[in-house]
Rosetta silent file (secondary structure, phi, psi, omega in degrees, C-alpha in Angstrom):
SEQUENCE: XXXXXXXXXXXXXXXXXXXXXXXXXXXXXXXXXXXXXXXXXXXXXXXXXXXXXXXXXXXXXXXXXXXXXXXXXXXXXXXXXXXXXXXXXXXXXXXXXXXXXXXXXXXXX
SCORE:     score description
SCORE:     0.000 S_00000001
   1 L     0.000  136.758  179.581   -3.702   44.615   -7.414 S_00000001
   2 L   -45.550  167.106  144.277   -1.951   40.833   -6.346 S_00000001
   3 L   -74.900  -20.965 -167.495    1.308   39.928   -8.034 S_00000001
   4 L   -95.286  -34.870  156.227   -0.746   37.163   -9.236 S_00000001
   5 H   -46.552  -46.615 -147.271   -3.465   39.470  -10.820 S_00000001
   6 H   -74.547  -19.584  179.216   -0.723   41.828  -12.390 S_00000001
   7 H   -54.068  -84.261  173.732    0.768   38.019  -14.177 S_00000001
   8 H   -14.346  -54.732  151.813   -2.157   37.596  -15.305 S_00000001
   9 H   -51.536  -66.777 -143.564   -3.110   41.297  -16.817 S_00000001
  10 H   -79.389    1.269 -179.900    0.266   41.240  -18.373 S_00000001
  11 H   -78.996  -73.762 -166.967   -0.219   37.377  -19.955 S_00000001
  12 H   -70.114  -13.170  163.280   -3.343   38.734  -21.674 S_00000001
  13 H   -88.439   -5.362  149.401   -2.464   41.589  -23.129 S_00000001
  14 H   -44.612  -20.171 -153.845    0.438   39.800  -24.596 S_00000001
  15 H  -124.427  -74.889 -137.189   -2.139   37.394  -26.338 S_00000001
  16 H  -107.648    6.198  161.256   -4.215   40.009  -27.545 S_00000001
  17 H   -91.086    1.062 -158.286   -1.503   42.345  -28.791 S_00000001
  18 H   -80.669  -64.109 -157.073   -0.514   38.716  -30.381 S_00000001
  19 H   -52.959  -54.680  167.128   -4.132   38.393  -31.607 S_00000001
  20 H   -23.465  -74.416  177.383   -3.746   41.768  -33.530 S_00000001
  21 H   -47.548  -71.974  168.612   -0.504   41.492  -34.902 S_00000001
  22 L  -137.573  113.193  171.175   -1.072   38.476  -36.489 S_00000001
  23 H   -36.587  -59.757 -179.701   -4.506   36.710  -36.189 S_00000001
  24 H   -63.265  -63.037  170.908   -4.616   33.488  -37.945 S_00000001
  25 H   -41.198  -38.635  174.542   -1.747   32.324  -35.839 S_00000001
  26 H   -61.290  -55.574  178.005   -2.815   33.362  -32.697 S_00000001
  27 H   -32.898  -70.037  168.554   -5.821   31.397  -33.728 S_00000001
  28 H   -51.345  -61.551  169.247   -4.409   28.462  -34.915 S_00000001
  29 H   -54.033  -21.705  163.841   -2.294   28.434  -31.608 S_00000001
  30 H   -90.199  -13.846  177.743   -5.209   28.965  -29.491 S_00000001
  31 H   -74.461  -28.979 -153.847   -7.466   26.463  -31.234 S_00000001
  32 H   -85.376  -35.574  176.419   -4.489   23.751  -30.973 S_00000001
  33 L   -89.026    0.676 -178.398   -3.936   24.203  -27.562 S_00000001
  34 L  -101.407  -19.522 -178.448   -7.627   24.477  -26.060 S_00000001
  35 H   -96.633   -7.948 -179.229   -8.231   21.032  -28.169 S_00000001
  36 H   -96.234  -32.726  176.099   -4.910   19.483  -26.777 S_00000001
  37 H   -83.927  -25.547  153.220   -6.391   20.717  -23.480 S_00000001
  38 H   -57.649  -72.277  179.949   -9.835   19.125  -23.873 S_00000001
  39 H   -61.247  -25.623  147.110   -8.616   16.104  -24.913 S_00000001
  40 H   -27.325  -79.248 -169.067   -6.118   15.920  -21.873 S_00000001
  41 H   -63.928  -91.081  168.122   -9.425   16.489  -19.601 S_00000001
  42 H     2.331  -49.403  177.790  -11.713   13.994  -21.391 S_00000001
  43 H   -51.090  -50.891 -134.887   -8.689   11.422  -21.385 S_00000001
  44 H  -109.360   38.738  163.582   -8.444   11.266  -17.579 S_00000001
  45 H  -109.389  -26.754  175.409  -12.804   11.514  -17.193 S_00000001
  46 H   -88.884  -29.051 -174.141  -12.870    8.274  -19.326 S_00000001
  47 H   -70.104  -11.169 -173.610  -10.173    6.521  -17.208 S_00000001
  48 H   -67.452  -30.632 -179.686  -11.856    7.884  -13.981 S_00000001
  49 H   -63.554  -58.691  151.820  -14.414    5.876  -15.172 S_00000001
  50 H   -17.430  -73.940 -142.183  -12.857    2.965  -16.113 S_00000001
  51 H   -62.235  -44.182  166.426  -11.245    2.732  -13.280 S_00000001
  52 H   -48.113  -38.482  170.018  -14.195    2.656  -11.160 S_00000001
  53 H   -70.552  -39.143 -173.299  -15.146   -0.395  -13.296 S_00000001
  54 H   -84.207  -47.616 -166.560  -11.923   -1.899  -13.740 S_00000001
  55 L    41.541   80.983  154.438   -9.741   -0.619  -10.942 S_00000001
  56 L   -54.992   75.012 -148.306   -7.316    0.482  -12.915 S_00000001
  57 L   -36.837  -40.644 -179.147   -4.182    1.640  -10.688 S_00000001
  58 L   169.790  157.668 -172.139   -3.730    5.308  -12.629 S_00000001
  59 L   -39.739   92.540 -179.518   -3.662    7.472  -15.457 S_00000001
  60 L  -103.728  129.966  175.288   -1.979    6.713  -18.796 S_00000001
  61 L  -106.708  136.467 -179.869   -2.052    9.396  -21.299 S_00000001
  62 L   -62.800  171.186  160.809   -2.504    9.051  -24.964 S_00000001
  63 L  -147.250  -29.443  174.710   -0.138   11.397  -26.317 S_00000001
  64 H   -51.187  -51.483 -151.401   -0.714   10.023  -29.946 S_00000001
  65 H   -72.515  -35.078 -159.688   -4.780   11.215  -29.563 S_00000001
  66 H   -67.432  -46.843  169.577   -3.718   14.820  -27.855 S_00000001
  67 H   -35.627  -91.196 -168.434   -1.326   15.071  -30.813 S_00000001
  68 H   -52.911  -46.417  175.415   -3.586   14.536  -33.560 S_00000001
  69 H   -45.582  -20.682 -170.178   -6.091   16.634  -31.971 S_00000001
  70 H   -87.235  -61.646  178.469   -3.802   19.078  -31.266 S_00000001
  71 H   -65.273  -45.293  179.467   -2.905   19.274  -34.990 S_00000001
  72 H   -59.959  -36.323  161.276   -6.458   19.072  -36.058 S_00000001
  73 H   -36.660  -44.646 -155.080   -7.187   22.209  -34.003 S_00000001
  74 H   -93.119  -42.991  147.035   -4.356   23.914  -35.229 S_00000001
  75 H   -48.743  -45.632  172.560   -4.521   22.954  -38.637 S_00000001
  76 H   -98.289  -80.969  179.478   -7.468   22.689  -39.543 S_00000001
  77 H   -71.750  -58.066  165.809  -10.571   23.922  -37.457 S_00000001
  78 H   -39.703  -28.801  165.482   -8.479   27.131  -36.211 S_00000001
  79 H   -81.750  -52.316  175.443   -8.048   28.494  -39.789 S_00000001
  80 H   -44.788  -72.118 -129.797  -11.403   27.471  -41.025 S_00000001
  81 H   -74.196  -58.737  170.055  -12.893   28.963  -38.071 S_00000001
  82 H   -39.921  -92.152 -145.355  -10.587   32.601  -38.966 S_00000001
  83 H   -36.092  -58.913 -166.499  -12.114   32.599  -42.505 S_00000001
  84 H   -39.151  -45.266  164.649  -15.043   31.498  -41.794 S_00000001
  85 H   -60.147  -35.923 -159.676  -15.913   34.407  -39.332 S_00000001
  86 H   -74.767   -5.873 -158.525  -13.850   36.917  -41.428 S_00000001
  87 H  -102.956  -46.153 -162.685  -16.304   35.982  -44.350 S_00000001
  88 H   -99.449   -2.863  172.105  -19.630   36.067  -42.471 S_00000001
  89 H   -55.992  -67.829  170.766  -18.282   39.062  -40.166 S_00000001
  90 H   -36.180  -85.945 -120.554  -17.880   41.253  -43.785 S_00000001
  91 H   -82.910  -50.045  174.506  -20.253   40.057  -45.353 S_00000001
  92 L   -93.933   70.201 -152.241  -23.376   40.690  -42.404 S_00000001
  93 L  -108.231  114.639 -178.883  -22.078   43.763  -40.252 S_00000001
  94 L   131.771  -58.641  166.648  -24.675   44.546  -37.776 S_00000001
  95 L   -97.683  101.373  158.597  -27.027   41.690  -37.773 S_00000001
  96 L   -86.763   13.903 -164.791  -26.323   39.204  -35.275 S_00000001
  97 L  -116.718  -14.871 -136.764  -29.118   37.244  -35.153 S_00000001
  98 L  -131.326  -46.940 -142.268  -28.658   36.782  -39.097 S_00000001
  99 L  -101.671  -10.434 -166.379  -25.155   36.326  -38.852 S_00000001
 100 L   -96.727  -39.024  176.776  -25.688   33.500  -35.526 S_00000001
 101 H   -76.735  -34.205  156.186  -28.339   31.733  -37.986 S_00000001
 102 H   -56.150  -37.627 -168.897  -25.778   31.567  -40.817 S_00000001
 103 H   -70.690  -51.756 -178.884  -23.041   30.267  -38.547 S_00000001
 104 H   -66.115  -49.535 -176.044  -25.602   27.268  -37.437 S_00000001
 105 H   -72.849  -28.794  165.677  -26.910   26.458  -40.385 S_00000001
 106 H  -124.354  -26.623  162.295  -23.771   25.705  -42.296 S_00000001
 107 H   -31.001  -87.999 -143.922  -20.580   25.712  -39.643 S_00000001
 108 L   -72.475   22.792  178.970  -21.851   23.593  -37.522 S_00000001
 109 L   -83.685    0.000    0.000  -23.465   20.715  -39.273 S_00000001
């Protein structure tokens, strides 16, 4: 195994002995930071765009929008997201097809 695999192994089981210990946090911290990381990538796909229209010299980053997005993830949509599964997870043990049609029909509206 690389040095660069063995990082790698030992980064994730660090996360998911994280995830264990305490859940909601891990959660929250991984929701905040995959939506801070989205919004990153999105920023510099609309200026690519721009730019082609515009010719726009280079890349200015919101840091206000990553922020709030960042928060909402973290804050918000990362907890909801815990319960929500922990609720339909209980409550339907078994049936995933049951438990994938609940999740659509009210989550994700």
């Amino acid at each position: 195994m690389s040095s660069i695999s063995r990082i790698f192994t030992s980064i994730w089981q660090r996360y998911t002995q994280f995830v264990h210990r305490k859940p909601l946090i891990a959660k929250m911290a991984t929701t905040g930071t995959l939506m801070a990381g989205g919004d990153l990538i999105a920023q510099f796909i609309e200026q690519k765009i721009q730019t082609r229209e515009e010719r726009a010299p280079r890349f200015i980053w919101d840091g206000k929008r990553t922020g709030r997005l960042s928060l909402y993830g973290a804050g918000i949509l990362g907890p909801s997201l815990h319960y929500w599964y922990c609720i339909i997870l209980d409550d339907i043990i078994g049936d995933n097809k049951k438990c994938m049609g609940i999740d659509c029909l009210f989550f994700s509206c």
